[in-house]
N, C-alpha and C positions, 0 to 999 in steps of 0.2 A: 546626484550624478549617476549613480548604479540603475537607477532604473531606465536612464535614458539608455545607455551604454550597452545594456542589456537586453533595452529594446529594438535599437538598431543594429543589432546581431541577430534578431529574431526569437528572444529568447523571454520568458513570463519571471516578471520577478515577483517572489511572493512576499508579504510582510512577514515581518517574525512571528511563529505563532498561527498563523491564519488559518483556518479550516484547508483552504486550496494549497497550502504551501504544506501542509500534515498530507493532504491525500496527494500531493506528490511525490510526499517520501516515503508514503505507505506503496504506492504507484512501483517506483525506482527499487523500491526493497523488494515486491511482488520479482520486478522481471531479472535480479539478484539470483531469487531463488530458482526462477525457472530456468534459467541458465546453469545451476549446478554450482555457484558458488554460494548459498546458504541453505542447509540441510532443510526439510517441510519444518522440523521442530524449533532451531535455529529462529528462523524465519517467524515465526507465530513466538518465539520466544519475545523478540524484539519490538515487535507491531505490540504485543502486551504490555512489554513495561514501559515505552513511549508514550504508548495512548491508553491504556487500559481500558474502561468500556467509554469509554466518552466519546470516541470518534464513529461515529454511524458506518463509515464508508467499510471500517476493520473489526465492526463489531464481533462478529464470526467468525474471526481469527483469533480474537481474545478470547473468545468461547473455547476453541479448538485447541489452545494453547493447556485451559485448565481441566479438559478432557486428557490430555497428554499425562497428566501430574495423578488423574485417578486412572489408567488404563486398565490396572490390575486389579481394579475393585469394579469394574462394569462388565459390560458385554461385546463393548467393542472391541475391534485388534488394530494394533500399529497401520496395516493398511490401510485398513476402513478408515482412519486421520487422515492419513497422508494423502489418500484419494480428495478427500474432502480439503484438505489445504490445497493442494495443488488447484483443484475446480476455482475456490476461491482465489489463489494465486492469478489464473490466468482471465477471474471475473474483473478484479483491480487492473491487469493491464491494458485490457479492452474499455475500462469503465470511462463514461463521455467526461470531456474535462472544459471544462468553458475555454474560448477557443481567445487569442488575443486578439486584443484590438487592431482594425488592419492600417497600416502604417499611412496606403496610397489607397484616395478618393475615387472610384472611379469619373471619367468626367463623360 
């Protein structure tokens, strides 16, 4: 019933788990942070321990995340991350998403 329900609102259900329904919520967490309600670190903190390196689409965020943990032993600085997460931030809410199936046939 949920998927019907969901689809006559216009809305993509995803299955538990699914590659699409992860890059959703990696999606939904990006535009989170770009909105100011989760810090760049925050934000890379969670996309890490959800998905760790497994999900292609946040790989570069789990990357960015364990950049964060050695700052002080490299070359980079706080902004140079955060540049770099936000870039990625705002690559996930533009990134193409398979689009739903359309409801009406044209005739």
């Amino acid at each position: 019933m949920l998927p019907a329900a969901l689809d006559e609102l216009g809305l993509t259900f995803y299955p538990v788990a699914s590659e699409a329904g992860q890059e959703a919520a990696a999606r939904a967490l990006a535009r989170h942070m770009l909105a100011g309600e989760l810090t760049p670190r925050e934000f890379t903190f969670r996309i890490h321990q959800r998905y760790g390196h497994e999900l292609p689409l946040t790989e570069r965020l789990s990357e960015l995340d364990d950049e964060y943990d050695v700052l002080e032993y490299g070359d980079r600085t706080v902004d140079q991350v955060v540049a770099e997460v936000t870039a990625e931030a705002r690559r996930l809410v533009v990134y193409p998403t398979v689009p739903a199936e359309p409801t009406d046939t044209p005739r």
